[in-house]
N, C-alpha and C positions, 0 to 999 in steps of 0.2 A: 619577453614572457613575464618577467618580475618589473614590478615600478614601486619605486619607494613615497611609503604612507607617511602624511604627516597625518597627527594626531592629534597638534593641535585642531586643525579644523575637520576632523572626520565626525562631527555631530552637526556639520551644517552639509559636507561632501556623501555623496551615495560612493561607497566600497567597491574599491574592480572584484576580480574573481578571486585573485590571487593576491596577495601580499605581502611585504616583509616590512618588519615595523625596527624602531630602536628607540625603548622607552626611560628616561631617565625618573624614579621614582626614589623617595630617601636619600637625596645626591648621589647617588648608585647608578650605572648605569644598568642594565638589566636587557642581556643581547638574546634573541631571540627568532627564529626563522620558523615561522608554523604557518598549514596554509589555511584559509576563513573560505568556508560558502559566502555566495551574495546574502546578502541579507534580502535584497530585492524592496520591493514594497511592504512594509511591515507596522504592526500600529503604531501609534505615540506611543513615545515613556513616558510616567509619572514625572512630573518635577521635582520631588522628594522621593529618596529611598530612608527609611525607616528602620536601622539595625535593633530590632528586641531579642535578649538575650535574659534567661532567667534560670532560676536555679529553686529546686526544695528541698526541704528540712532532711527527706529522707535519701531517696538512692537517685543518683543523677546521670549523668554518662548515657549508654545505649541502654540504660533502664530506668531513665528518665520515664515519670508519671507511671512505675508499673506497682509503684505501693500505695497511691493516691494519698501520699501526703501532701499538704499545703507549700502554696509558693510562700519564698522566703524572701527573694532580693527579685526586682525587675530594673533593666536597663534597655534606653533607649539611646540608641546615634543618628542623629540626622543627616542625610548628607544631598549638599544641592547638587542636582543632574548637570544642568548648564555650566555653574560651577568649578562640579569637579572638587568639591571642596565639604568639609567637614561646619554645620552652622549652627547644630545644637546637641548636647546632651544631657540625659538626666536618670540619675540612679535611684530608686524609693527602695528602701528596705520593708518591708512587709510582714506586719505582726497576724500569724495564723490565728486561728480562733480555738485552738489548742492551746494556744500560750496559757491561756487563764487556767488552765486545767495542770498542766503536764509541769514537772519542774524541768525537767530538759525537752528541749524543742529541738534544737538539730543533733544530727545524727554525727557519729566520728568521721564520716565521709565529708560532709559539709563543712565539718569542722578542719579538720587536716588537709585534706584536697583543695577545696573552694577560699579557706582562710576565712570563712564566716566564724562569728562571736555571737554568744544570745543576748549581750546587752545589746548589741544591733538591730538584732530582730525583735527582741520584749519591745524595744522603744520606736519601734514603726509603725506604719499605718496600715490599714487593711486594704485589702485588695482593691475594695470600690472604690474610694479617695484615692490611691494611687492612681489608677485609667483613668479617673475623674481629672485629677492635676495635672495628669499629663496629656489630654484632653483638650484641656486649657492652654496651655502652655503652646500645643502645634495650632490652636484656633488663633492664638493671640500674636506670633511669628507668622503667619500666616502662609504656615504650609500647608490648609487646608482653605477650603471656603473658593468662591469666586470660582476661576477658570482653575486651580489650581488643584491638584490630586497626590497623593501621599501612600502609598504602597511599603508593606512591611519587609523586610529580610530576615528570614529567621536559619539558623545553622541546623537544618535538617528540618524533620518531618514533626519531632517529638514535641517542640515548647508548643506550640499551638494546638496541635489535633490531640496531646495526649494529658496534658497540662493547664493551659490555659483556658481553655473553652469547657472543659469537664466540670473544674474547678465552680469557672463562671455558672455554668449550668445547676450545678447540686446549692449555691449560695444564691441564685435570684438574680443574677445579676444579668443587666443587656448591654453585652459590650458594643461598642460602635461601631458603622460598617466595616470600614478600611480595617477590622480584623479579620474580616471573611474572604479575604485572600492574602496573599503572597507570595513571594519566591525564595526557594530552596536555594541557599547559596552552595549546597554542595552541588548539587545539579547543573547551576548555572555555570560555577566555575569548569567542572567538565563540560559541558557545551563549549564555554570559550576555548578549551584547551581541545578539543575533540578529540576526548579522551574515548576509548572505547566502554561499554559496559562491563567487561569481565576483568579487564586489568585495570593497574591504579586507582582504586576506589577511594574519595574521596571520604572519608567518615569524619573527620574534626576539623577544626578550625587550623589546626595546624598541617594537616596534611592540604590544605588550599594554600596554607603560607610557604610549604616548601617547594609545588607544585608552580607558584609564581618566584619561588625565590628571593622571598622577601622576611624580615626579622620579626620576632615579637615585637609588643610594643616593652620597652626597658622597665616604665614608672613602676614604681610603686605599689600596687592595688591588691585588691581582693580578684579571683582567676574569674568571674563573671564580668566583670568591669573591661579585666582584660581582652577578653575575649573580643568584648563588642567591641572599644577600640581598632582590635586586628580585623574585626569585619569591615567596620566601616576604610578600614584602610585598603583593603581585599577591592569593597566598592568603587571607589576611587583609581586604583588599576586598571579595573577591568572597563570603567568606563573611561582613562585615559585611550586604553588599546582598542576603542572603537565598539567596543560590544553592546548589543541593543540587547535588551531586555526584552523577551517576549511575552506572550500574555501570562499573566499571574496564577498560580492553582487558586483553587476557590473551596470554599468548608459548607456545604450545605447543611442549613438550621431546619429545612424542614424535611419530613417525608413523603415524596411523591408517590401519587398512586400510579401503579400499574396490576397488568394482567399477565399472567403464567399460565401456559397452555402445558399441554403433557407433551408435547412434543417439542418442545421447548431444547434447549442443550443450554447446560449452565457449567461454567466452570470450577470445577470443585476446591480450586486456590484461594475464592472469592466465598468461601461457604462457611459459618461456624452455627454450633449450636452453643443457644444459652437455657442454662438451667436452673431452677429454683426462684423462679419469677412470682412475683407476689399475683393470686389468681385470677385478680381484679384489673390487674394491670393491660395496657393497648397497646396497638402496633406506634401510636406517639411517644408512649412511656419508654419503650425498648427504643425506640430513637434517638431519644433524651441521653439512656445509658450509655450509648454510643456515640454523644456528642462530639464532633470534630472530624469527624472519619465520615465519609461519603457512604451512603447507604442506597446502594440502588434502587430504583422507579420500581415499588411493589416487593421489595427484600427484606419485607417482615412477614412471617407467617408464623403466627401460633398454633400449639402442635395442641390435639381435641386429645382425650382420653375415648376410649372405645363407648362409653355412655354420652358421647357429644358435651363435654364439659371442659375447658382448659385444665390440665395438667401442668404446668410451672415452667412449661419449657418452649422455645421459639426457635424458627431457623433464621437467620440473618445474612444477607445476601448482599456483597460487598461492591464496590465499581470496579477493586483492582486487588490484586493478590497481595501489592503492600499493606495495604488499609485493611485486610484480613489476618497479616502478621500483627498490627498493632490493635486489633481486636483481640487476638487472642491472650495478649499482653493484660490486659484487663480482667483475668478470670482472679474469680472472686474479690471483684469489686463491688462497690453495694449499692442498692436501691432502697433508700430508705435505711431500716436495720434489718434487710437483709442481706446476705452476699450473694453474688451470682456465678455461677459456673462456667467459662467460656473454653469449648472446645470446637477442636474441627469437625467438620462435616462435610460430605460430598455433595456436587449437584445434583446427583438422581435421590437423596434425601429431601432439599430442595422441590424439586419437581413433584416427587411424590406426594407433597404437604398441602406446598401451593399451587400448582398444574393442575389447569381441569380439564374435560371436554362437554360442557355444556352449553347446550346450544342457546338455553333457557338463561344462563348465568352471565353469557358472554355479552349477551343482549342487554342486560340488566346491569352489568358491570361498564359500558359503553356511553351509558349516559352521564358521564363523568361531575359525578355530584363529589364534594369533598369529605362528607360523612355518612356513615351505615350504623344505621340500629337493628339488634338483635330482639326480635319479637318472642318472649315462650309464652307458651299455658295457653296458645287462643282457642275458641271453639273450635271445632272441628268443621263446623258449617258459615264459620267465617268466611266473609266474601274482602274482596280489596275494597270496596265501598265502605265499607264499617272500619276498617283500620282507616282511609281517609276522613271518613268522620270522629274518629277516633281522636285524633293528631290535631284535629280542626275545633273542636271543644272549647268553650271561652275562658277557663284556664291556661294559661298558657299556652297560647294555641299555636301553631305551626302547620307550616305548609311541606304536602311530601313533592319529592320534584317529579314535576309528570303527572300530577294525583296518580290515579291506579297503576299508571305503567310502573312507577317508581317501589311496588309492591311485587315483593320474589317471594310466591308459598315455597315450605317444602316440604315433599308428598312422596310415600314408597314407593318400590316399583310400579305399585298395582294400581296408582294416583290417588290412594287413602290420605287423606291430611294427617301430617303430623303432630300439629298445634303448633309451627316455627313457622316465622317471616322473619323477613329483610325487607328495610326499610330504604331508600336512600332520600337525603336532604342536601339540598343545593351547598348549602355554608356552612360552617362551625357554630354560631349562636341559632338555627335552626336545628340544628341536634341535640345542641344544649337543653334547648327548651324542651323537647321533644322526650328528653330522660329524664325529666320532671314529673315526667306522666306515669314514673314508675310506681310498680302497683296499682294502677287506676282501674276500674273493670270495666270489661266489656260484656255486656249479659251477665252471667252470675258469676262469670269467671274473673278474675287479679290476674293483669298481665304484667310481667316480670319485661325489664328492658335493660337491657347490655348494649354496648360500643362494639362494635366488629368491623373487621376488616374484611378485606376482599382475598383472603388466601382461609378465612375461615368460612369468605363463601364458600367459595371452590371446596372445600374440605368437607364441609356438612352437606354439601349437595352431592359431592359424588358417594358420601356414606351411605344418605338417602337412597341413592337408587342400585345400591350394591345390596345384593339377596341376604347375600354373608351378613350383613349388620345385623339380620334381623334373627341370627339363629344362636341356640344358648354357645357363650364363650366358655372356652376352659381357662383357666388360670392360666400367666404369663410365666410363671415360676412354678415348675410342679414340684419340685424337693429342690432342698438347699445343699450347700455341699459339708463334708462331715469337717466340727470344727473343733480342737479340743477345749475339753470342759473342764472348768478348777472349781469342785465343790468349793460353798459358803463354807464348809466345815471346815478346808484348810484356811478360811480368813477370818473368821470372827463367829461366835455364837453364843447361847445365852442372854441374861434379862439385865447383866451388869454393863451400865452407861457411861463406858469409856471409846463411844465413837462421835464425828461430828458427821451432820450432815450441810452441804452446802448446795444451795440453790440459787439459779439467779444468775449460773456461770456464763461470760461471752462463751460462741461455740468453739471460737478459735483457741479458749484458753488450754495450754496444757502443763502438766504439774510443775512444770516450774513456775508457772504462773501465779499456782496456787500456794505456794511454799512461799513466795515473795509477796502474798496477800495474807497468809498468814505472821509472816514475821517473826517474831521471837516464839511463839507459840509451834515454831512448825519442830524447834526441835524436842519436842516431846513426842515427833508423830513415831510410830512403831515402823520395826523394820517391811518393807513394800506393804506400806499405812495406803496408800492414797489409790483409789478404785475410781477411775472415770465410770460414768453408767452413758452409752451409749443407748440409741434406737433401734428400730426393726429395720431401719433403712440404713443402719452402719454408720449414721452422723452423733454428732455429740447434743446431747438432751439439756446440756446447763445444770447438770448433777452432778456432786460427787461424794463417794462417803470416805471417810478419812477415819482409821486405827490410831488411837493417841495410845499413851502408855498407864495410864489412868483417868479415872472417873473424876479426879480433881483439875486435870490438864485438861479433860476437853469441858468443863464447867466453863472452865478460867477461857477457853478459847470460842466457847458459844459466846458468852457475857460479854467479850470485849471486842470481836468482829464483828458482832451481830450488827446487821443493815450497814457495814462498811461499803465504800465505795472501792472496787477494783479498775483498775485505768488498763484499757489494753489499746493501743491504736488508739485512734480518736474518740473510741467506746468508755462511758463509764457509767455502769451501771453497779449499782447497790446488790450483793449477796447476803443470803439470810442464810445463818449459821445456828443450828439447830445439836440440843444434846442427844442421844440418841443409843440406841444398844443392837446388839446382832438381830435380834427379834425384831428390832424394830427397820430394821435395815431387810430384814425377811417379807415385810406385810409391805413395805412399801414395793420391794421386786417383785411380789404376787399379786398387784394391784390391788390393797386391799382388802384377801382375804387371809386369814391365817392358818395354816395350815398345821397338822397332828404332827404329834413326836414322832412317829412313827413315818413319816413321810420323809424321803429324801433331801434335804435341802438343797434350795437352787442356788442359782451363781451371778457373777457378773463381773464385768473385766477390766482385769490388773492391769500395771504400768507394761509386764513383762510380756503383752500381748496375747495372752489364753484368754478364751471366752468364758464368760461366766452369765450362765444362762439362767434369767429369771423365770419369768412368772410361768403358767400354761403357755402353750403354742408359742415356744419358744422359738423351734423351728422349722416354720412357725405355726406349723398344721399338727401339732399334736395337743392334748387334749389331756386334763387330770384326770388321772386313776385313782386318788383316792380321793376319799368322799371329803369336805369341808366341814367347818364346824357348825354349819349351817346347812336347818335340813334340806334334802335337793328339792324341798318343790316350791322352796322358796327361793332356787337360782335357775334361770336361763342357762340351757349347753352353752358351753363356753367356744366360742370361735378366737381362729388366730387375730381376728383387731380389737387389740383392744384401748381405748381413749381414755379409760377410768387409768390414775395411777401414771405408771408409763411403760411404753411403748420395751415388746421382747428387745434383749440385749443380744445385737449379733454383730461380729465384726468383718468388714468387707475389707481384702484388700485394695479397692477400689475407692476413688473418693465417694461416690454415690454409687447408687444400685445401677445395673446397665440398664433398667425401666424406670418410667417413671412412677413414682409412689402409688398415686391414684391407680393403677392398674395393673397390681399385684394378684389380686383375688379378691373374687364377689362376696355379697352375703352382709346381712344387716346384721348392725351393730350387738353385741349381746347386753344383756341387763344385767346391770351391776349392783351390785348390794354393797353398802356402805357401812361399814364398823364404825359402831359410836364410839372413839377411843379417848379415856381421861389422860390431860394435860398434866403433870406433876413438875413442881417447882425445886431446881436443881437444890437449893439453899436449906428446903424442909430432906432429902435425901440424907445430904452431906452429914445434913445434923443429929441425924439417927439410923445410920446406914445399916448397924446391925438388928434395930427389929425389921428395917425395909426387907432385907434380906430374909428373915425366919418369915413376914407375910409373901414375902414372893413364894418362896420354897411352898408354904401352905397353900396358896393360892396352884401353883403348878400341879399340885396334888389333886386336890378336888378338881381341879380344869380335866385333868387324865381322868379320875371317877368320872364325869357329867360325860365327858364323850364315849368313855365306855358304855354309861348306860344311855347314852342317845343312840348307839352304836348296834347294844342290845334290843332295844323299844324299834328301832328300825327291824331287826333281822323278825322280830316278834311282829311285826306288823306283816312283813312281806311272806311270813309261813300263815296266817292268818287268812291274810289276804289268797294265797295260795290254794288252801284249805275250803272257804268262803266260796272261790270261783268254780273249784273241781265240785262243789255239793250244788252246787246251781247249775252247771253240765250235768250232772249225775240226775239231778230231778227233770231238769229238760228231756233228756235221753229218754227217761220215764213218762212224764207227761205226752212225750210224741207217741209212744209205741202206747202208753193209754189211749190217745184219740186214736190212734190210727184203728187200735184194735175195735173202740167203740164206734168208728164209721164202718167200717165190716159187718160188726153185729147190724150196726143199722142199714144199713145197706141189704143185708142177705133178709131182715125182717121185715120192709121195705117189700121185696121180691117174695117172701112167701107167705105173707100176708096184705095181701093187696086190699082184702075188703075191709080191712081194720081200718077205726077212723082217724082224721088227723090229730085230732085230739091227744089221742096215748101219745103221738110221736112227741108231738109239742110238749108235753109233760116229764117222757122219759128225757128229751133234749137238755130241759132247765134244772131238775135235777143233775144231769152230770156237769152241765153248767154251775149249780151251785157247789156241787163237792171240787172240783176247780178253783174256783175263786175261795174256797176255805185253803185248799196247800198255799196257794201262791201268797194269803193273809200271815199261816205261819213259817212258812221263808221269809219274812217280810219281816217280823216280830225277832227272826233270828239274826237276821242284819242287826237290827238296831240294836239288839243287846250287843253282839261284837262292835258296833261302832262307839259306845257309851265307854266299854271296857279301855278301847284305844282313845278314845278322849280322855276318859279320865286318868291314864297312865304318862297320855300328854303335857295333862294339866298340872299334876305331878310334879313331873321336871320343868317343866314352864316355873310352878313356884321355888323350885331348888334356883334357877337360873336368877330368877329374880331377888330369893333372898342372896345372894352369890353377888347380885349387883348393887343389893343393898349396905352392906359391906364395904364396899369398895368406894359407894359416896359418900358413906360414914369417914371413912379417910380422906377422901378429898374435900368435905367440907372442913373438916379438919388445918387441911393445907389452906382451902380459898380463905378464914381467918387469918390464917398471918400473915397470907394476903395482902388485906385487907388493912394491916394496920401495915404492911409497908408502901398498900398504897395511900393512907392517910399522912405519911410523909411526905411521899411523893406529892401530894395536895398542895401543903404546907410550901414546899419550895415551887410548885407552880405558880403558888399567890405571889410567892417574892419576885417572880420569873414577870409574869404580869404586871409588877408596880412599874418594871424593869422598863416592860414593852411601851406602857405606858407614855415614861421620861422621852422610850427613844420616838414614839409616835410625835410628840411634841417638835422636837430634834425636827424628823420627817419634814412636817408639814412647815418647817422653816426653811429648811432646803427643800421644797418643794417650789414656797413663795422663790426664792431665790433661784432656781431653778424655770419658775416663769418669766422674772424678769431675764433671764439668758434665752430664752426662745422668743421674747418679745425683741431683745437685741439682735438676735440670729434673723427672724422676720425682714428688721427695718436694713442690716446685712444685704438680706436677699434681695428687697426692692433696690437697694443703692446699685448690688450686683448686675438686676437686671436693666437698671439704665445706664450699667456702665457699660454692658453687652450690648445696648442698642447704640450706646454712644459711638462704641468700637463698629458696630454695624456699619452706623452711617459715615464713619471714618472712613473706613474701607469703601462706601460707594463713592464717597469725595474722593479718593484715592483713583479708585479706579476713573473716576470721572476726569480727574485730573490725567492721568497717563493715557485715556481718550485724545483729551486737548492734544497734550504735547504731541501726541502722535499726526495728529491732524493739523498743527503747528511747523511740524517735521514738514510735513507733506507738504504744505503753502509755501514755506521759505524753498523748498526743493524746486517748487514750480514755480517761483517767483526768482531762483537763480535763473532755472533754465529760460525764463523769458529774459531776464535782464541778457543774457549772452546771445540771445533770437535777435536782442535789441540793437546791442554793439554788434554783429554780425552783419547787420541792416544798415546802420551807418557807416562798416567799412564798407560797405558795398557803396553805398550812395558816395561816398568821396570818390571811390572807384568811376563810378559812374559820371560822377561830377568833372574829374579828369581826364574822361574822354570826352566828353561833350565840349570843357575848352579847348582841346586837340581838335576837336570836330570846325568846334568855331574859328580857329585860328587858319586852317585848312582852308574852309568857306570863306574867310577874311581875304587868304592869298588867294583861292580860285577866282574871288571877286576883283579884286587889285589885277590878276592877270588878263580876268575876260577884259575890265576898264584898258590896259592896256595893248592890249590887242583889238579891243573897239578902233581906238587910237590912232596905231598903228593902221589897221587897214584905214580909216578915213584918210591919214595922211596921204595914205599910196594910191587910195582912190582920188584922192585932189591932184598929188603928183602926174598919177597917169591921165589925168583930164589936162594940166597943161601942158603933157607934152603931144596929147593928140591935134590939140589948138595949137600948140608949137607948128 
């Protein structure tokens, strides 16, 4: 039943069933009794296995790539198959593109754990020259090219699908094929060892080294180095003891289309939603994000808001429940500058988005073009003729695939056009062209053109023919939940400017953040100084208002942060730090407008988690009670969204709202009235703070008169008005029951004077006709006097207002001169700033010349480069052509033994033969000597017997 394996030659011998092996690895003997399936018939192995091993700045381990920091060191081990042996390695240290930015680049993990140094990594290269070199290096050893294949090994799932291909993707790079597969050596090891899945799991490098019984490697090094070392030595093991490598997993770079039907069954392991996707973005984009991770045939669908417009959020549909654990690994990762959300989600989410049953769609979606365009705004009596003419126009013209069939309307129930098509184009640069056309018209109509996919067909087509689309929606959020409120009046109030404002914040910042951008400034802030101003959607706005301890500290802290740079992550964006006061921390939470003494003040929220609710429709459906300081017919009712200013402060324990934004609640934008507010320069305060202070107080004063008597002249208008309208009812009332009564008279005169002629009627008619039109002249005369008296009462305070703002420029022209002369300093050192520019322009345009001469040497580089790549080319075909020969040299002298021994074979036969033919003849010699004698003989006896018959 058992037969023992050599291992030397088990890469040229097919495997029994069973077997028991004894491997001697590291002079070690290593005893071992486990039993192997056949292998049977299985594909070629690579000639080269390829151990890449790497590491980044930030978290590494099982949460490798889940901070999307840059790679720091990469290493590669080669090792030949046939072999059995170790024939290249090469370690690059890799300087992220953070370095220039950040003064520390790795993290205490990379540092303590890994034994990485940052002079290591400041003095390496980037990522593209690294793959680039080593590129080089397996083209120039020649484990690529020719008949030859080169396959990677990486120590799990992470370096490539979560690391390395991401990376690649966000910086432009195209790495080269032989990274778009490989093998998990933890996987493989368990295969070799057939391990079950639920026990001994394979997670490091070292659980494979103890699993074969084998040592670290002892040297010296940094633990990446180490690493690949121990793999490549793992490799060598495992292909001593016979183990064939089977086909390689593989990283799909693009997304295939497919169709999702409603009856479809998906698995919900395989399912995430991503959230806060920039609007513009496509089911390639979301691909992109997901780089490395297989994304299954049609498992992108962007999710429509209920007005058929993308909402920021997509469902993503995986090939395996791993690749959806390491998607989810990636929430709030970014696109761009923004971050993404990734959470779970079920298949029947899935299905619901992208599932359709169109019979019209399925047809359409079948004729497997690689691109779809979104058609809006078309006539209504658009035919598919006219969109192919459309597309076919000598601008940029393009062809749709199918003409007409390749055109999907879509139409209400009732088959009313909606003004949407779908488009489909055979190729990529056919689509391209094709949204060139955007905004071009059709008849007098601008047609609008979008990128869509085929689960946003299925999604607009089933909305189309569902009744429900077409009927009014309620709100998604009917009331908020009750949240506690910390009046402005426990944080700050009044016109004294000892707050700062900061703008500009990442969103990720939080006040430690801000305390360390602040820096020595922060310890003047006051005690719970620092207010994040969050959104209506519970995320952070890039706002903060900060409590200093004086009007002098946050002078001192506007002046000297102001346009700083903050470093957060790879993020570094410039805040603007602004001086500012309660009041003014007031009009910006009210979007704007400022509200009476007499009004509650609003809120907004502390470090200690209480909300602090600003403006109107905070939450977010309620609406001001009292009147503004502007009269109301010159504001729009206020609705809860508002985009002037910013967005009600409410906090969610949630990261995001459970909806998304867009479809919160309906209703157009309201109109916002903007306050013209003066600018005051912190240095004219400082320097006269006590009359600042006696015109504030003055100004506060009269500010309270103007609205009391705006206050009054309103309540005066609307008793006016009041009055006005009940005397114009009251004459109306009057006037009816006049006519009425005088069509009775005439009516009964009419009837009892019948012979009377038409004349008198005609005559008594126009007189009551004209004592008529005399009331309704002096109703008329009595308006206008009321209206003259409310203008001119208007006009009144309109001039109080204006002398009030007269006033106030008198003082600010005041500040723009001094100004004025400190910016005639500031002049003065820009001239010297300029001689400056000047010298270095010079400087420039010398290192510039120098600077050509270095790409004219880099050029003449590249040509010597490229004939040294052809030289190497045809080296390699000489090579090859040479190991041709011999081989066919092999094969002649083989055939020319075996006939030389055909040969010698021939001649021992012939001596053979030769040997009996003298035995033959020698025979023949004697049978002839004896017939002679026996001739002889009888003659003799014949003669004898003749004479003795004559005897």
């Amino acid at each position: 039943m058992y037969q023992l394996y050599d291992w030397r030659t088990s890469f040229l011998q097919p495997l029994p069933l069973y077997c028991c092996w004894s491997v001697m690895v590291d002079k070690k003997y290593i005893s071992r009794c486990k039993t192997l399936k056949s292998v049977g018939l299985m594909k070629s192995m690579p000639n080269y296995l390829a151990v890449i091993n790497l590491a980044t700045a930030g978290l590494n381990g099982a949460l490798l790539g889940s901070d999307e920091e840059e790679i720091v060191i990469l290493v590669f081990v080669v090792v030949d198959v046939a072999a059995k042996q170790v024939v290249g390695l090469k370690e690059f240290f890799v300087k992220p593109r953070a370095a220039d930015i950040n003064e520390n680049v790795l993290s205490e993990q990379a540092r303590d754990e890994l034994g990485l140094q940052e002079d290591q990594v400041r003095s390496g290269k980037p990522l593209e020259s690294a793959i680039e070199e080593f590129d080089r290096y397996a083209r120039s050893m020649y484990f690529i090219g020719g008949n030859r294949t080169m396959t990677l090994v990486t120590d799990g799932q992470l370096p490539l699908r979560q690391c390395l291909h991401p990376e690649a993707c966000t910086k432009g790079l195209d790495l080269p094929e032989y990274y778009n597969s490989f093998y998990d050596l933890r996987k493989e090891v368990a295969k070799s060892l057939n391990l079950p899945s639920s026990e001994d799991k394979i997670n490091s490098v070292r659980d494979a080294l103890m699993h074969l019984s084998l040592e670290s490697d002892p040297s010296p090094c940094d633990a990446v180095l180490r690493d690949a070392k121990d793999m490549g030595r793992i490799l060598i093991t495992l292909l001593e003891l016979g183990y064939h490598f089977a086909e390689p997993e593989t990283i799909n770079l693009h997304l295939e289309p497919g169709i999702c039907t409603k009856d479809e069954e998906v698995d919900s392991n395989t399912v995430v939603r991503a959230r806060g996707l920039p609007w513009q973005s496509s089911d390639q984009d979301i691909a992109r994000f997901f780089r490395g991770l297989n994304v299954a045939s049609g498992g992108v669908a962007l999710c429509l808001s209920p007005q058929g417009r993308r909402n920021g959020e997509a469902l993503v549909r995986f090939t395996s429940s791993e690749h959806r654990d390491m998607a989810i690994k990636r929430h709030k990762h970014h696109i761009g500058s923004r971050y993404i959300e990734v959470y779970k989600a079920t298949g029947e989410d899935f299905v619901n988005v992208a599932g359709g049953s169109n019979d019209e769609a399925t047809k359409f979606l079948s004729r497997k073009g690689l691109m779809i365009v979104r058609m809006r705004g078309l006539p209504y009596d658009c035919t598919a003729k006219q969109i192919v003419e459309f597309f076919q126009a000598p601008e940029d013209s393009c062809y749709v695939l199918e003409g007409e069939e390749g055109v999907l309307f879509v139409k209400k129930p009732d088959g009313r056009a909606t003004g949407d098509a779908f488009v489909m184009f055979e190729t990529e640069e056919e689509g391209q062209k094709a949204l060139k056309k955007h905004k071009q018209v059709i008849g007098s109509r601008y047609i609008e053109l979008f990128r869509s996919t085929i689960a946003e067909v299925q999604q607009v087509l089933n909305r189309s023919m569902d009744p429900k689309t077409y009927e009014q929606q309620t709100p998604l959020i009917t009331h908020l939940p009750p949240v506690p409120i910390l009046p402005q009046q426990a944080i700050t109030s009044g016109t004294r400017k000892d707050c700062i404002r900061l703008r500009g914040l990442p969103y990720e910042a939080q006040v430690e953040h801000i305390l360390d951008f602040l820096g020595e400034h922060s310890k003047n802030i006051a005690y719970q100084g620092v207010h994040m101003v969050f959104n209506a959607q519970g995320q952070p706005s890039g706002e903060a208002f900060i409590q200093m301890d004086g009007e002098q500290s946050a002078f001192a802290a506007a002046q000297q942060r102001h346009h700083r740079y903050i470093v957060f992550g790879k993020k570094q964006r410039y805040v603007e730090v602004f001086q500012c006061s309660g009041d003014d921390m007031h009009l910006v939470l009210t979007g704007g407008l400022a509200l009476p003494s007499t009004t509650p003040p609003k809120a907004l929220l502390s470090p200690n988690g209480t909300l602090i609710s600003p403006s109107f429709g905070a939450f977010p459906f309620g609406q001001m009670s009292q009147p503004p300081m502007i009269p109301a017919s010159a504001v729009a009712p206020l609705t809860p969204r508002t985009p002037f200013g910013f967005q009600p402060i409410i906090y969610w324990p949630y990261p995001s709202p459970p909806v998304s934004p867009s479809s919160y609640y309906g209703g157009p934008p309201p109109t916002q009235v903007a306050l013209a507010t003066a600018t005051t320069t912190p240095a004219a305060l400082l320097k006269n703070q006590e009359a600042i202070e006696e015109f504030r107080s003055e100004a506060l004063s009269r500010e309270t008169e103007l609205i009391q008597k705006i206050e009054e002249l309103k309540i005066e208008q609307r008793s006016q008005a009041l009055k006005s309208t009940q005397e114009i009812i009251l004459l109306k009332k009057a006037q009816g029951e006049e006519i009425v009564a005088i069509q009775e008279k005439c009516e009964t005169r009419v009837r009892d004077v019948t012979a009377s002629s038409h004349q008198n009627m005609e005559r008594h008619i126009e007189q009551m006709k004209i004592h008529y039109e005399k009331e309704v002249e002096d109703l008329k005369e009595r308006h206008r006097k009321q209206n003259d008296r409310i203008k001119a009462t208007h006009e009144n305070t309109l001039e109080e207002i204006s002398d009030y703002n007269k006033e106030i420029v008198e003082s600010q022209q005041v500040q723009i001169s001094s100004l004025k002369e400190e910016n005639q300093e500031l002049n003065e050192a820009l001239v010297k700033s300029k001689k400056r520019v000047l010298l270095l322009e010079k400087d420039l345009t010398e290192v510039k010349n120098k600077l050509n001469l270095l790409e004219d040497a880099r050029d003449a580089l590249k040509k010597y480069k490229e004939g040294f790549s052809s030289a190497l080319m045809s080296l390699e075909k000489i090579r090859d052509d040479q190991k041709k020969h011999k081989e066919k040299y092999d094969k002649l002298c083989i055939e020319a033994e075996g006939r030389n021994q055909k040969l010698i074979k021939c001649e021992l036969e012939k001596e053979k033969i030769r040997e009996q033919l003298l035995r033959v003849t020698l025979e023949l010699q004697q049978k002839t000597t004896l017939r002679k004698a026996i001739k002889g003989m009888t003659r003799i006896t014949s003669s004898t017997s003749s004479d003795d018959s004559s005897y």
